[in-house]
C-alpha positions as CSV (number, residue, x, y, z in Angstrom):
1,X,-0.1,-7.1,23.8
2,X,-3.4,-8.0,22.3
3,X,-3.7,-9.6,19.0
4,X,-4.6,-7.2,16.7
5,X,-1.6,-5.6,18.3
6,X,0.5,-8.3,17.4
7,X,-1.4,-8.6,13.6
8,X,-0.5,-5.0,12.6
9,X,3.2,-4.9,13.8
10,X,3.6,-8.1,11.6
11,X,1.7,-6.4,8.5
12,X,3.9,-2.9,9.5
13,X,7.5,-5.1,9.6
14,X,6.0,-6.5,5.7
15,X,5.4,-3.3,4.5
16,X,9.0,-2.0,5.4
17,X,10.4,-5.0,3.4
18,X,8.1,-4.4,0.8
19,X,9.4,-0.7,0.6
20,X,13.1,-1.4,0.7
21,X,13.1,-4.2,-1.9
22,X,10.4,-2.7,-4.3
23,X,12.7,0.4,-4.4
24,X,15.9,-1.3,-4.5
25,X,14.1,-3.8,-7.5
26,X,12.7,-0.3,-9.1
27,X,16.1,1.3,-9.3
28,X,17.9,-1.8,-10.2
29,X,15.2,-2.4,-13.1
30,X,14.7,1.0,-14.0
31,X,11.1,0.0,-13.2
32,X,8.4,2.9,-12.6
33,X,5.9,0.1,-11.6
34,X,8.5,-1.5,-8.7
35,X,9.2,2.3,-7.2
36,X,5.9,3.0,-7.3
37,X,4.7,0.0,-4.9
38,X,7.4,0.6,-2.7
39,X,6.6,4.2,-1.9
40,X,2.8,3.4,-1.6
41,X,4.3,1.0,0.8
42,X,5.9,3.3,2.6
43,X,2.9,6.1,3.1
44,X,1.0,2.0,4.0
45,X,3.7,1.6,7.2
46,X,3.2,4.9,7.8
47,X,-0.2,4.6,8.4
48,X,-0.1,0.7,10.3
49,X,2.0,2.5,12.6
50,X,-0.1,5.4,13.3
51,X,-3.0,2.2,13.8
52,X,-0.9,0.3,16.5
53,X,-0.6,3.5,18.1
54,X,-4.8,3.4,18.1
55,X,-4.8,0.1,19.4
56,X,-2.0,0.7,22.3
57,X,-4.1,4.1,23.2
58,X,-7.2,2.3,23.1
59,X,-6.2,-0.6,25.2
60,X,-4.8,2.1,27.7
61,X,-8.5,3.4,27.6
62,X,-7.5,7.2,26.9
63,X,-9.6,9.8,25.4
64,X,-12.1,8.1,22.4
65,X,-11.8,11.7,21.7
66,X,-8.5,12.5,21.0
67,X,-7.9,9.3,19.5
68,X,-10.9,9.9,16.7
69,X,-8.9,13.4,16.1
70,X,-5.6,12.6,15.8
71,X,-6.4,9.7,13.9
72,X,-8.4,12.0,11.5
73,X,-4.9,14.2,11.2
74,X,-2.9,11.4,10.0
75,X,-5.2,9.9,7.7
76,X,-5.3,13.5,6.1
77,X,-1.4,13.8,5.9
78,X,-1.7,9.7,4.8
79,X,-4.4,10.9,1.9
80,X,-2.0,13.9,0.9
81,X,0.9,11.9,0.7
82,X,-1.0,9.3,-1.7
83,X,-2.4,11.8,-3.7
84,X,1.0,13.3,-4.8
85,X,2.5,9.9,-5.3
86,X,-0.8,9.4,-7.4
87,X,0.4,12.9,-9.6
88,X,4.2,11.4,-9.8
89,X,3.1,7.9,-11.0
90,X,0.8,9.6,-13.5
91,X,3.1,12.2,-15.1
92,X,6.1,10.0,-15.0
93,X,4.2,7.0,-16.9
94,X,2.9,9.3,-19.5
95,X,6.5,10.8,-19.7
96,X,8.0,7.4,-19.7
97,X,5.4,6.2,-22.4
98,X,6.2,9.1,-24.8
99,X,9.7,8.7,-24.4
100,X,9.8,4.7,-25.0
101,X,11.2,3.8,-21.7
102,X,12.0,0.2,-21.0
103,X,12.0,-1.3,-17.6
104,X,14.7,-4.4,-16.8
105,X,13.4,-7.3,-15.3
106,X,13.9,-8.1,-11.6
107,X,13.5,-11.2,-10.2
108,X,13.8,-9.8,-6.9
109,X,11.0,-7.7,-7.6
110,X,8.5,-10.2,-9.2
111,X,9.6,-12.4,-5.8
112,X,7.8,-9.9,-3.8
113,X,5.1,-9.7,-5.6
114,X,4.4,-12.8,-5.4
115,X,4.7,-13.0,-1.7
116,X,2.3,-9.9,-1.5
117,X,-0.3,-11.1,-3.8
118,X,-0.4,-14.4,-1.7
119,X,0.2,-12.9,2.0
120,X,-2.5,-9.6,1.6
121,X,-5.3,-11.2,1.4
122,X,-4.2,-13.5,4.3
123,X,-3.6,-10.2,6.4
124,X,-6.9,-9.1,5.5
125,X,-8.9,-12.3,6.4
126,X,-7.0,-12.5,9.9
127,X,-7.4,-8.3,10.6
128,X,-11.0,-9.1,10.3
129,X,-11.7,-11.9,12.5
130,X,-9.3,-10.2,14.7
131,X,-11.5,-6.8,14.8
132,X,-14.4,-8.6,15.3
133,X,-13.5,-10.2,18.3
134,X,-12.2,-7.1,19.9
135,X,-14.3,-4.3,18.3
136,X,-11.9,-2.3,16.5
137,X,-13.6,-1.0,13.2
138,X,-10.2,1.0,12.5
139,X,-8.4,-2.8,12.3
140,X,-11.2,-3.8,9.6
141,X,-10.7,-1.3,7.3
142,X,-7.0,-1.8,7.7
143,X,-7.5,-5.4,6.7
144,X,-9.7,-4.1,3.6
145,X,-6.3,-1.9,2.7
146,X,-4.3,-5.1,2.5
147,X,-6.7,-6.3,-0.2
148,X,-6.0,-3.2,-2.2
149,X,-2.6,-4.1,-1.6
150,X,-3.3,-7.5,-3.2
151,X,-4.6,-6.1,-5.9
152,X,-1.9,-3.6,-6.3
153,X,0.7,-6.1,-5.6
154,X,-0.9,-8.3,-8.8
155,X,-1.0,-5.6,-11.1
156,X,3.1,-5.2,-10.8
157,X,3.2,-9.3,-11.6
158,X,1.3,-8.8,-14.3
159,X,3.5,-5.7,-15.2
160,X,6.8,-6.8,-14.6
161,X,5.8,-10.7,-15.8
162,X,5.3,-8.9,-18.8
163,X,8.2,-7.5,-19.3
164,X,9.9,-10.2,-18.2
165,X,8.0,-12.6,-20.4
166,X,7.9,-10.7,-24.0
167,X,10.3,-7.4,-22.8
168,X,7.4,-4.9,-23.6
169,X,8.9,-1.7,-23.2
170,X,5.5,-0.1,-22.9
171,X,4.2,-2.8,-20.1
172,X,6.1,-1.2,-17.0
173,X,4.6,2.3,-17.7
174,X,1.0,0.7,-18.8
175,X,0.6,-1.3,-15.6
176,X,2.2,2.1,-13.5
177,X,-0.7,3.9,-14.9
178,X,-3.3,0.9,-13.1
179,X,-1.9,1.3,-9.8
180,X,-2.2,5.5,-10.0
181,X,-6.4,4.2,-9.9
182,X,-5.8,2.5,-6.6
183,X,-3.0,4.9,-5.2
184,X,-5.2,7.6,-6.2
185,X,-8.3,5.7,-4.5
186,X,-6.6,5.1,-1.2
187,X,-5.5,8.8,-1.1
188,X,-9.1,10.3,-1.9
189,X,-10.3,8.2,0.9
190,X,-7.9,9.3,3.2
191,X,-8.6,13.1,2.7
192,X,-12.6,12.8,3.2
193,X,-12.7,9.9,5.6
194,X,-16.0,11.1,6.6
195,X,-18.0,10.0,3.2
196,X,-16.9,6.3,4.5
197,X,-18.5,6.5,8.0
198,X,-22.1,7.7,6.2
């Protein structure tokens, strides 16, 4: 198993611990910004999967072809899925906003955050180097999706430190609102993959 094999079902196992605790925090809290990030990580694990399946296939040396076609399929379905999550997060906060809906604070949740803000960008330097050395440009754009998932993952802190902080009731819809830009962003790109390759 090569490394950026081994790189990717690391990042994939992180992304289904982000889901389940960002969830479990969300509904615990009552936090739109927590169940948000875990369901973006969800449709993310979704996606690292479908890439180690790239990797396997391509290390197997099997049809560039077929890879380059299914791999367009599921970044479609990935694109979709963000873009409705995008819609939910959008319509929710604005729902949430009008009717004055406070978030609780979870330590659990800000925990995570933490952890993600620190191990992203980490992810993303290794995927890199890793995709340089074997030629896998599908790897270095993963790695550049962990930096949005840095990103992301400090826009909750900043949410749910917030609320933790000062208990703004408005803060945990505010900040949901921010991560519909990248959610939104991630999900464009996956529909029209092609405008990234010209």
């Amino acid at each position: 198993m090569n490394a950026g094999i081994r790189i990717e079902i690391f990042s994939v196992l992180w992304m289904v611990l982000e889901f389940i605790i960002a969830v479990y925090s969300g509904i615990a809290a009552h936090s739109l910004l927590f169940i948000a990030f875990g369901l973006d990580s969800f449709i993310e694990l979704v996606s690292g999967v479908v890439l180690i399946w790239r990797l396997r296939v391509e290390q197997h040396g099997t049809d560039a072809v077929k890879i380059e076609r299914a791999e367009r399929v599921s970044s479609r379905v990935v694109g979709l899925a963000l873009l409705l999550l995008a819609a939910y997060v959008l319509i929710t906060s604005v729902l949430n906003l009008f009717s004055h809906h406070s978030a609780e604070t979870s330590f659990l949740g800000i925990s995570l955050a933490v952890g993600s803000v620190i191990l992203m960008p980490l992810l993303m330097i290794g995927k890199k180097r890793i995709a340089k050395i074997i030629g896998s440009n599908a790897l270095a754009e993963d790695g550049m999706c962990n930096l949005v998932c840095a990103y992301m993952a400090f826009t909750v802190l900043l949410g749910a430190g917030l609320t933790a902080l000062f208990n703004w009731w408005w803060a945990d819809s505010v900040f949901a609102l921010i991560l519909v830009y990248f959610i939104f962003s991630e999900g464009w790109e996956g529909l029209h993959p092609e405008e990234d390759e010209e």
